[in-house]
C-alpha positions in Angstrom: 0.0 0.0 0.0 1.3 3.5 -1.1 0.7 6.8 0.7 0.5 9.8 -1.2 1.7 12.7 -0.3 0.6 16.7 -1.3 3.9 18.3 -2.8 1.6 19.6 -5.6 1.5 23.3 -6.7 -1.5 24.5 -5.1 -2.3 23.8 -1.1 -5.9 23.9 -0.4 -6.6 25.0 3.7 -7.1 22.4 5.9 -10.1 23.7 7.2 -13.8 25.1 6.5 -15.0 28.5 5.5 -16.9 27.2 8.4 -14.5 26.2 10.9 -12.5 29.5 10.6 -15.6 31.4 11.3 -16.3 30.0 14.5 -12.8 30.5 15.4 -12.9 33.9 15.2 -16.2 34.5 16.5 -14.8 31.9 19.7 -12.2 34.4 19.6 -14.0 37.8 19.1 -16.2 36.7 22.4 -13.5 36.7 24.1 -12.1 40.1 23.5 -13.3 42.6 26.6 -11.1 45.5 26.2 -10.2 48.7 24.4 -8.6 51.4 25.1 -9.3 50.8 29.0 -12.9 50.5 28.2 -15.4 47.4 27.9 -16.4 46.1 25.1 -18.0 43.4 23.5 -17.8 42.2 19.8 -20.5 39.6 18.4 -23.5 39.0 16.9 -26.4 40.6 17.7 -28.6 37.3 17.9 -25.9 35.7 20.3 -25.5 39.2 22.7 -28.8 40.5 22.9 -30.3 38.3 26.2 -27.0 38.6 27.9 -25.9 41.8 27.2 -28.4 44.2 25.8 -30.7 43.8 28.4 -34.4 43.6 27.9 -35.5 47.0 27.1 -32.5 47.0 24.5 -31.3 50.1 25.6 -27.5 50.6 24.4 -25.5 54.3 24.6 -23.1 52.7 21.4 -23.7 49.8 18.9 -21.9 49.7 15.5 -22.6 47.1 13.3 -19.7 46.3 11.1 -20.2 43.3 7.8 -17.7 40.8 6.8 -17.8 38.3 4.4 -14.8 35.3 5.7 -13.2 33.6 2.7 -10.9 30.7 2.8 -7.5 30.7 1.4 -5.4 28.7 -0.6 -1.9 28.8 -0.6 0.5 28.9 -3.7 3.6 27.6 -3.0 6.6 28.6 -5.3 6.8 26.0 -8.1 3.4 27.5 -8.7 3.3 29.1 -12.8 -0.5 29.5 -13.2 -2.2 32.8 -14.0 -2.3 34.3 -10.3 2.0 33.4 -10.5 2.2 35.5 -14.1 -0.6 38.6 -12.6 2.0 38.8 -9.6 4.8 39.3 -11.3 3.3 41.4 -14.0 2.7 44.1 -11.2 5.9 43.1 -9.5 4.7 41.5 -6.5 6.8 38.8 -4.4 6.2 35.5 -5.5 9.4 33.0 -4.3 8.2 32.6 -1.0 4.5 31.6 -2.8 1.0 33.7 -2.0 -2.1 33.3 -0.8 -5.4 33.8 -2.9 -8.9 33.1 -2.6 -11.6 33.1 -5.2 -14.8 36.0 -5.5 -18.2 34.0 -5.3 -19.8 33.9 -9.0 -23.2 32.5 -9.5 -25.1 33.4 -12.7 -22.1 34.8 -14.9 -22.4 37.7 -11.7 -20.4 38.7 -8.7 -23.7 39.6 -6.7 -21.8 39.0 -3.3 -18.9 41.3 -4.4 -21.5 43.8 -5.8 -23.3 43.6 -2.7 -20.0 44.3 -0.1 -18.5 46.9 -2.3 -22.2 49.0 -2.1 -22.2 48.5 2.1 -18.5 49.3 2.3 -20.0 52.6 1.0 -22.4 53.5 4.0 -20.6 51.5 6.5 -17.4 48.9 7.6 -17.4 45.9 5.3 -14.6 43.5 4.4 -13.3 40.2 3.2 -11.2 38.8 5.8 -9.1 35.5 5.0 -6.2 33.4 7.2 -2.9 34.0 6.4 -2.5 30.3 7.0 -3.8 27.1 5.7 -3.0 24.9 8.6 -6.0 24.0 11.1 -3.1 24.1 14.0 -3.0 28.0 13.2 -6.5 27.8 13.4 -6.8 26.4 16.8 -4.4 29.0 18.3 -7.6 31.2 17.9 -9.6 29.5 20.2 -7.5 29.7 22.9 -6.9 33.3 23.5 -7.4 34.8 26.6 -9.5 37.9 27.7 -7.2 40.4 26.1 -7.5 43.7 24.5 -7.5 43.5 20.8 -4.3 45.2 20.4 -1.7 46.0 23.3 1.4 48.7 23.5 4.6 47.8 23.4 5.7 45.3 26.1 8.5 44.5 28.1 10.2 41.0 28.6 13.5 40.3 29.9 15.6 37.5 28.9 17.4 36.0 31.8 19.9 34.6 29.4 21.2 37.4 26.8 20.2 39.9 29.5 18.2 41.8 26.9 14.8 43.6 26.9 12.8 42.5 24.1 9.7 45.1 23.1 7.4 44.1 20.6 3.7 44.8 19.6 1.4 41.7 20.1 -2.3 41.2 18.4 -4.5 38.9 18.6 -5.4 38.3 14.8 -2.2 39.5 13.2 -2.6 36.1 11.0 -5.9 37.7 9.5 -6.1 39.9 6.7 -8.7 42.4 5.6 -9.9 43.6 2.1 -12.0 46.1 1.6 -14.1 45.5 -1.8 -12.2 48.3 -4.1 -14.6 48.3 -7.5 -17.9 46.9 -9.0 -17.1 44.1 -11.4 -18.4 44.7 -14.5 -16.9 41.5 -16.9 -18.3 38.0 -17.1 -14.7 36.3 -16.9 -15.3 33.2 -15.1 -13.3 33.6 -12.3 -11.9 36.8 -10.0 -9.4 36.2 -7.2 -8.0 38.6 -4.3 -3.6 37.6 -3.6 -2.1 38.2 -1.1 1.3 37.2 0.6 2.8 37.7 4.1 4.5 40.7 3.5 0.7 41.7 2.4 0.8 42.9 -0.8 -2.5 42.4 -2.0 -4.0 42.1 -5.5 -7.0 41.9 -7.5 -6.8 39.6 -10.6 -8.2 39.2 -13.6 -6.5 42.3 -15.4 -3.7 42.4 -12.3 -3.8 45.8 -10.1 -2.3 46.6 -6.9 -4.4 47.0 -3.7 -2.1 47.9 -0.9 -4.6 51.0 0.3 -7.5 48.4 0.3 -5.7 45.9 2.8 -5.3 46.1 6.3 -5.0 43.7 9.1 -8.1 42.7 11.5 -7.0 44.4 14.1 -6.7 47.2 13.0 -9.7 47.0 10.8 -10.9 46.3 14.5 -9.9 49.3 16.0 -11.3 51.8 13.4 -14.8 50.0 13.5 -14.1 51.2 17.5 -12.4 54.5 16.2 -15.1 55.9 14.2 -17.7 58.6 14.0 -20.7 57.0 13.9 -23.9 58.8 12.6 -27.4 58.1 15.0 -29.1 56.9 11.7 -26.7 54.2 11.3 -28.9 51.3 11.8 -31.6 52.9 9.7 -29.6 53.9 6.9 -28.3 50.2 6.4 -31.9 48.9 6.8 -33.3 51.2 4.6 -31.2 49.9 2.1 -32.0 46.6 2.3 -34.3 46.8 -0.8 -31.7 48.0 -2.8 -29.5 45.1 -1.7 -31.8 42.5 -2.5 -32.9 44.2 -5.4 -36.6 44.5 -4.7 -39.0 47.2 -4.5 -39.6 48.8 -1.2 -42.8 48.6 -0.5 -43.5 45.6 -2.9 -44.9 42.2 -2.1 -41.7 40.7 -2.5 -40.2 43.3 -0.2 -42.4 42.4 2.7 -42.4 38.7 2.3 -38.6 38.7 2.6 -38.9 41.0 6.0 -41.7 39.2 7.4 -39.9 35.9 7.2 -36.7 37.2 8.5 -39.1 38.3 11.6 -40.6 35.1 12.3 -37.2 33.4 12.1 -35.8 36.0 14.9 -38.9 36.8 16.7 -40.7 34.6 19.6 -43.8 36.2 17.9 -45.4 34.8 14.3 -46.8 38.1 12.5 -49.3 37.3 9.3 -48.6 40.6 8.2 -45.6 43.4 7.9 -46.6 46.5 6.6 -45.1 50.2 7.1 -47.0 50.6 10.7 -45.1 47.4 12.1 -41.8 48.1 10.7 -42.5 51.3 12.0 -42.8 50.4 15.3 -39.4 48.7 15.1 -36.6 49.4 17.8 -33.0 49.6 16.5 -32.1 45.9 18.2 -34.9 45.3 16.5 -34.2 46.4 12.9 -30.3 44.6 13.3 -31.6 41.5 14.4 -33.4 41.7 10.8 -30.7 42.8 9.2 -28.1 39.6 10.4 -31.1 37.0 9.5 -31.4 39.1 5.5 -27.7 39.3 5.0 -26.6 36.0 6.1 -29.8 34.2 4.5 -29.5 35.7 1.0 -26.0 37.2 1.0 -24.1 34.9 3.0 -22.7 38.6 5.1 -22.3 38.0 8.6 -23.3 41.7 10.7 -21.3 42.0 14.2 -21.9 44.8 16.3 -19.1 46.4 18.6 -21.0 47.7 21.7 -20.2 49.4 24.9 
């Protein structure tokens, strides 16, 4: 009996789309602390008993959209399209890259479509491992309740007799894209590269995207860091329609809320109409909002509260 072994070109991840969201959620639950301040990070569905209280009553809640891809790795005897785009923009490729692959169902990039408009009224990102081993993965799961970033610290070596200062993060093997265009071709297949020392691009016709990539943390921290308007929440769910390309106020329109409601709600309503949605609170209107996006557009909301 023989045993083969992978020394091929292309490394497909060890683990799920799946399995590396619940990693980071495990992981996101565990973060308590910014900036000296609490905080919690999840989804609105899994917080809202525990931590919203009953009367759902919160002085700041930003809701922030990712949708998590899986990568694959290319080592370097890869020669495949992705290795000529690379080097066509003169991007490392000896050490191999990282890609992952846009969603396309119909000839269309909906789900792309779909992030790159909410990137435009809020936070919304791919975020993929810089890994493909499901050891990396696990490291997730065990954090501690940390801060999501720290300052420098302090560690002495009691054998060189040296002070070693470094910046530690929690998810510094994650990487985040923001959506950077519509994508107007039929080709039949987009991809997103990327290698450690992150430099990030967007193939088919090969372009740089350095200013769209950042790393979780600190796509983290600006979701913490920024000015938040008080229509927020209403903005994004008024533009639901437009994301699921239906009419407000149309039959279609309503069906798709009222089943998101009885899906979230203890409560079966026969009807949803402009007076219930209406009387709506903003918990509420997000709890809709997560049931919508993950249903038909496979986005995951999160809200950062405090």
């Amino acid at each position: 009996m023989s045993i083969l072994i992978n020394t091929g070109e292309k490394i497909i991840s060890q683990f799920t789309e799946e399995e590396f969201i619940s990693s980071i959620e495990t992981s996101l639950n565990r973060v308590e602390y910014y900036c000296g301040k609490k905080i919690g990070i999840s989804r609105i569905s899994q917080a809202i008993e525990n931590d919203f209280g009953y009367d759902g009553v919160l002085t700041t809640i930003v809701p922030f959209y990712i949708q998590f891809k899986r990568s694959n790795f290319y080592t370097p005897k890869f020669r495949g399209q992705l290795y000529k785009d690379r080097e066509k923009i003169s991007f490392p490729v000896s050490q191999g890259f990282f890609a992952f692959e846009l969603l396309r169902k119909n000839s269309e990039y909906k789900q792309h479509e779909k992030m790159y408009e909410l990137s435009k009224i809020c936070k919304a990102a791919y975020v993929a491992p810089k890994f493909i081993k499901k050891s990396y993965l696990e490291e997730l799961k065990f954090l501690n309740r940390l801060p999501i970033t720290y300052s420098d610290i302090e560690l002495y070596d009691m054998v060189d007799n040296l002070i070693i200062r470094k910046k530690v993060s929690n998810f510094h093997n994650c990487i985040t894209i923001k959506p950077h265009s519509l994508i107007s071709d039929k080709n039949v297949s987009h991809h997103y590269s990327f290698c450690r020392d992150n430099k990030v691009g967007f193939h088919s016709d090969p372009i740089r995207l350095e200013e769209q990539m950042t790393s979780f943390n600190d796509f983290l921290v600006d979701v913490l860091t920024q000015e938040v308007s008080d229509n927020l929440i209403a903005e994004i769910y008024n533009y639901l329609p437009n994301l699921l390309e239906v009419e407000k106020y149309s039959f279609d329109y309503y069906e798709i809320i009222k089943k998101a409601i009885n899906r979230v709600s203890t409560r079966n309503f026969d009807e949803v109409n402009e007076e219930t949605i209406a009387e709506l609170e903003d918990v509420d209107k997000l709890l809709i909002i997560e049931d919508v996006f993950c249903n038909y557009l496979n986005i995951i909301q999160y809200v950062a509260y405090k």
